[in-house]
N, C-alpha and C positions, 0 to 999 in steps of 0.2 A: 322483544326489545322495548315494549312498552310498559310492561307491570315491571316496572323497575321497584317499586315501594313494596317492603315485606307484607303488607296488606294485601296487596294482589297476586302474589304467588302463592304454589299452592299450599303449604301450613297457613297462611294467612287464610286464606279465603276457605281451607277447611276452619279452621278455630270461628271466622266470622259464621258460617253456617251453623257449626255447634251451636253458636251464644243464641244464637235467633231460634233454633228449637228447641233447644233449654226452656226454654217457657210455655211450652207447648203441655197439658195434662190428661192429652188425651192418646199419646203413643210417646216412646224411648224412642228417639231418632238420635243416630250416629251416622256421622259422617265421617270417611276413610277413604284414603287413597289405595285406587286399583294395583292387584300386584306388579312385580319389575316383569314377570312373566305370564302373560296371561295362561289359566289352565291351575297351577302352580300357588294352590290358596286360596281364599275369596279375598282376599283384600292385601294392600301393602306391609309390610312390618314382618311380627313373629308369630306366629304358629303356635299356641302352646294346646296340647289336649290334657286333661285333667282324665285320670282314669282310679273307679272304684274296683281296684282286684279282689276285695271281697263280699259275700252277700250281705247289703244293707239298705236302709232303708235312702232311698229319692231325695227324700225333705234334707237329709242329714248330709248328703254330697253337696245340695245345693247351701249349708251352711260352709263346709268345707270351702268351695267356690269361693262364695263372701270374703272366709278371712284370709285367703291364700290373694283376692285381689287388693283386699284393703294392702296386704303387707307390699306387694307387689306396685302400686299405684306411691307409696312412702319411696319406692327407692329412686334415687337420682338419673339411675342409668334410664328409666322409665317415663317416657312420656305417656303414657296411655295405655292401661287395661282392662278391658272390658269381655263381658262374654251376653251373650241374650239369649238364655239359656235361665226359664224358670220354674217353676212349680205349681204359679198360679194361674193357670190357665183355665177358665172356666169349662166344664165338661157336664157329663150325665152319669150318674152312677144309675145303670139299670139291674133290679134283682127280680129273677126269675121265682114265683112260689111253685115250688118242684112240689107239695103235696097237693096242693091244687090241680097241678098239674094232670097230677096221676088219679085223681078224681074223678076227672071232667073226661077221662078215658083220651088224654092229648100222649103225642109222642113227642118226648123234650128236642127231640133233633129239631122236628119241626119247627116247634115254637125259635129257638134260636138262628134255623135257616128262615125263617118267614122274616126275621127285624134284620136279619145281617142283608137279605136279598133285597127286601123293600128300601131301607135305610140306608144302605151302599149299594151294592151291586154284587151279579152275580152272570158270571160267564157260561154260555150254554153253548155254542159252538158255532163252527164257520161256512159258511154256501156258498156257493159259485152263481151268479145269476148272470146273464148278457155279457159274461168276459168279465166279471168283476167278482172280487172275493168280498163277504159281506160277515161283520162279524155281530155273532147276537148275545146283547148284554141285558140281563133280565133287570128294571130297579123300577121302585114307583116314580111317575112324572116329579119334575122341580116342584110341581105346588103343593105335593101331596107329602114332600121328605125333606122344610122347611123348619120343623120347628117340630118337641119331644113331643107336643099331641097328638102327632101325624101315626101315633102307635094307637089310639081309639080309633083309626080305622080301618085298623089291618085286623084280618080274620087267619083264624088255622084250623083244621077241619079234625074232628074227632075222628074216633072209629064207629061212629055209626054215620058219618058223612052231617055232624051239623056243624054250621060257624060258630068259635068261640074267640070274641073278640079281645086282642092282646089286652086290652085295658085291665080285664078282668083276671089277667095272670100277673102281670110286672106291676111293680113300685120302683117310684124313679126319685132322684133325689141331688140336687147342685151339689158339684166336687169342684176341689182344684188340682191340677194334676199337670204335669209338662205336656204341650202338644208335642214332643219329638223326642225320644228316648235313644241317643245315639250309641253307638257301640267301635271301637278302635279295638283292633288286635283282639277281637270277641272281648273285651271286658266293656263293660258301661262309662260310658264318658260323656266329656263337656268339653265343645273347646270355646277356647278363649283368646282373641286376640289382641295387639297391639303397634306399637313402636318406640321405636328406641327414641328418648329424649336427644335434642340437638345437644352435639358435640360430642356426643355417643356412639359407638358405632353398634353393627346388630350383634358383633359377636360379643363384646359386653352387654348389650341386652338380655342375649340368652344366657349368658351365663350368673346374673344377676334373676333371672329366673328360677334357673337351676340351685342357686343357693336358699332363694327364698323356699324353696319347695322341701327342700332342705330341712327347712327350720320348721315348715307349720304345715306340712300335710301329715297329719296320724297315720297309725299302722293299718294297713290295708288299702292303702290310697298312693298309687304312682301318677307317673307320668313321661309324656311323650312329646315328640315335636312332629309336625308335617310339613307339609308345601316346600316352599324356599326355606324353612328352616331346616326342615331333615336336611334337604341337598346341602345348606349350607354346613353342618356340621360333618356331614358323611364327606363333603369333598376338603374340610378346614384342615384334617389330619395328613393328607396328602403335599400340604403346600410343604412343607419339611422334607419330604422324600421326592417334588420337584427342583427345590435347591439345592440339596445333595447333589441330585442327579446334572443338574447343569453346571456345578461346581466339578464333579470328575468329568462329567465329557470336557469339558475347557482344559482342565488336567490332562488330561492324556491326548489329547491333540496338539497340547505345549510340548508335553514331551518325547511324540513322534515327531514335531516339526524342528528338538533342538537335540534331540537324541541324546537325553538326559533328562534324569529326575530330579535333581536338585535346581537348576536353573531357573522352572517354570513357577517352585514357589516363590522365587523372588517376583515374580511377574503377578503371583493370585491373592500373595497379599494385600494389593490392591486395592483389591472387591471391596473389603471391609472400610476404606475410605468412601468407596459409592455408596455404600449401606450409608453411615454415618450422615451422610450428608442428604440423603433421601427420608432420615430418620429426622430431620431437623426440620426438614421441609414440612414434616407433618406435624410436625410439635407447632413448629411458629405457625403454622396458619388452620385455627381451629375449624374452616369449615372442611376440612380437607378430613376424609379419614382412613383408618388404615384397612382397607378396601381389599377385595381382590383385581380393582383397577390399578391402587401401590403396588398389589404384590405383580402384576403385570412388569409394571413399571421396574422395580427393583429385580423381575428376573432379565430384564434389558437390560439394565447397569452391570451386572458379570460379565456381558462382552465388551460394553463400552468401557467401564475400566480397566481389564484386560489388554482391550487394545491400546491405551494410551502407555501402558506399562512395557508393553513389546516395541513402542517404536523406540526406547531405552536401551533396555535387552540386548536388543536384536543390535545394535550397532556397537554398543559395550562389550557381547561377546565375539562379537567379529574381531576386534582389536585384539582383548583377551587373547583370542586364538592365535594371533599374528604376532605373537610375542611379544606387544605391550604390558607395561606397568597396569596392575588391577585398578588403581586410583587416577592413573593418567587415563585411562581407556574408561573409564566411567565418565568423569568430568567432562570429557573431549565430546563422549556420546550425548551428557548434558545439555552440551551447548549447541550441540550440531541439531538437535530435535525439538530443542525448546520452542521453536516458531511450530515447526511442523504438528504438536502439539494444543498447542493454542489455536493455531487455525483450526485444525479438525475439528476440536471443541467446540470452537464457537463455531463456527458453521453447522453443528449440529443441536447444538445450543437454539440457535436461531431459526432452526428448521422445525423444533415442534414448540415455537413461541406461540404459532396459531391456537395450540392444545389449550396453554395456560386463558389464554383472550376468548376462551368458545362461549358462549353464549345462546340462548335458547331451550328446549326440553333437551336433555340429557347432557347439557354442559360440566354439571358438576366431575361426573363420571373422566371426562376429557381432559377436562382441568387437572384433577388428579393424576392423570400418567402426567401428562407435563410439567407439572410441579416436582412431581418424584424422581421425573428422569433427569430437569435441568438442575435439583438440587444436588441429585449424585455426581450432575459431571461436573458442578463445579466445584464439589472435592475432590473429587477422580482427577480432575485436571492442576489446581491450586496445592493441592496435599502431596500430588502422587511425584510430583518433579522433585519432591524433596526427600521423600520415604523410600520411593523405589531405588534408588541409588544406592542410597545406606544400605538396605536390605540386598540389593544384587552382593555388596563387597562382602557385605555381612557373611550370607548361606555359598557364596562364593569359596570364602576362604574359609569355612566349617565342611564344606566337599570333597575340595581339593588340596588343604592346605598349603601351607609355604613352600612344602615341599615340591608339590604337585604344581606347584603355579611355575616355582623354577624350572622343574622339570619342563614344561609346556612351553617356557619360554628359551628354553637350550635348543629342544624339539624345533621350534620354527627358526632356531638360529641356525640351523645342522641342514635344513632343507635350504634356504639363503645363500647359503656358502657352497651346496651344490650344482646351483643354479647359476653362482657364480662361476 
């Protein structure tokens, strides 16, 4: 509750870190925020890997790279993308003289296990001493595999058993070359990360990727997503097939509780006022976005407007049944629920007010369901006293017709007068 100034949270105080090593010419320092999940990435944002599916040359992906961020870094949905991922890295180009070699009576194994074992290391096996397992790694001391000279003095023994010192077989030579050659789905790759510019959400980011990649990766060059972003697109296609789904279960438990099908769509048109009004929520207020915290939120509003629509319903069709007039027995149920209504609402209104006022690390997220759910109920609740009415007499009298209402209301006249 102190860094209230966009300076001191954390975009601010990343962009202040950037600006101050920006200046810096002796390393690329980037500053990024840690993933929403840790494990799941190395950093916050999107995931993108660049992949060469066919054989070419290193230099030429790392051009690919280039223009695929220049293009990428133009677009608005884009705050930031970068990869640190190069070509120049300083190296050793060592060449063996294989006729020398074979001169000097050497066996090439040799020579190439003598500089891989001295100059890295070489695994010889493990022993058990006083209860402990001890593992033995052959390589020359730190001071001796320092630096490319450290090969004038390594030896490799002919076949008459003399030393012939490596100097005298290799020529060496400064390269630049990528220290880390990565590989995704066995193809060779780069990744590259980023985030979505403010007001943007991340599934417009990727997809703003996906177009640009679109436009400027040449033939033989795809791409992939990982971390939060795979999970995000592998789980994005689902959200469709959990509102369907919460749309017919609410459906078919209307119409085992009215035992009827036609009745409970007057009840589920509804929803579509909760949506509406949750859709507005996010419009008007840019830091809010359409999140899987909204779509949290917006699968709560199918019960919540649901249930404001049944406390209609339910007292409309009791009438209905009892042989009242369709339009008397609606109006009647209008006015009898209208409090009951309004209280609900606001009472629940006022119950995830906390949500919208959260404050602190992960407030945004909070804010979001609260914004989303007080926006649906206050169309759910201001719209639905007006529409669900209409709609009940409406699919009412397209079910049952004039006839059938008549008929229903002789019916309860005919029980009446037996009772009498």
């Amino acid at each position: 509750e102190d860094r209230q100034a966009d300076s001191l949270r954390l975009q601010g105080v990343i962009a202040e870190l950037n600006k101050r090593f920006a200046v810096l010419k002796e390393a690329n320092i980037i500053v990024v925020s840690p993933p929403a999940i840790p494990g799941l990435g190395q950093s916050g944002g999107f995931s993108f890997v660049l992949q060469q599916r066919t054989a070419g040359d290193i230099k030429e992906m790392e051009k690919v790279m280039g223009q695929f961020l220049g293009a990428a870094n133009q677009r608005p949905e884009i705050a930031m993308a970068y990869s640190f991922f190069n070509t120049r890295t300083p190296g050793y180009h060592v060449e063996v003289d294989r006729e020398k070699v074979k001169k000097l009576g050497l066996n090439l194994t040799d020579v190439f296990s003598t500089m891989s074992s001295y100059m890295g290391s070489r695994y010889i096996n493990d022993f058990t001493r006083y209860g402990r397992n001890y593992r033995v790694v052959a390589q020359a001391d730190t001071a001796f595999r320092m630096d490319i000279k450290s090969l004038n003095q390594f030896y490799v023994l002919n076949r008459q058993g003399e030393s012939v010192p490596l100097s005298a077989l290799v020529t060496t030579k400064v390269v630049e070359n990528p220290s880390v050659i990565s590989h995704y789905n066995l193809f060779r790759s780069i990744d590259i990360s980023g985030s979505a510019a403010p007001g943007y959400s991340s599934g417009q980011a990727l997809q703003a990727l996906e177009e640009v990649a679109a436009q400027t990766l040449p033939a033989g060059y795809g791409y992939d997503f990982s971390g939060l972003s795979r999970e995000e697109l592998s789980a994005g296609g689902s959200t469709l097939y959990i509102f369907g789904l919460s749309i017919v279960l609410v459906l078919l438990l209307l119409a085992a509780l009215y035992e009827s099908w036609s009745v409970p769509f007057s009840i589920m048109f509804a929803i579509p006022l909760g949506m509406f009004g949750a859709i507005l929520a996010l419009t008007f207020l840019p830091k809010l976005d359409n999140n899987v915290y909204a779509q949290i939120g917006m699968i709560t509003l199918i019960g919540l407007a649901a249930k404001n629509a049944i406390l209609i319903v339910e007292f409309a069709k009791e009438r209905v049944d009892r042989g009242m007039e369709l339009i008397e027995a609606t109006i009647e149920a209008v006015q009898l629920r209208l409090r009951p209504i309004i209280m609900t609402s606001l009472a629940f209104i006022l119950g995830v007010t906390p949500l919208v006022l959260a404050s602190g690390a992960g407030a945004v997220s909070r804010q979001t369901i609260g914004w989303v759910v007080i926006g649906g109920m206050l169309a759910a609740t201001f719209l639905a006293i007006f529409f669900v009415p209409v709609l009940y007499v409406v699919i009412t009298r397209l079910a049952y017709g004039k006839k059938g209402l008549a008929a229903l209301r002789e019916k309860h006249q005919g029980v009446d007068d037996d009772h009498a």
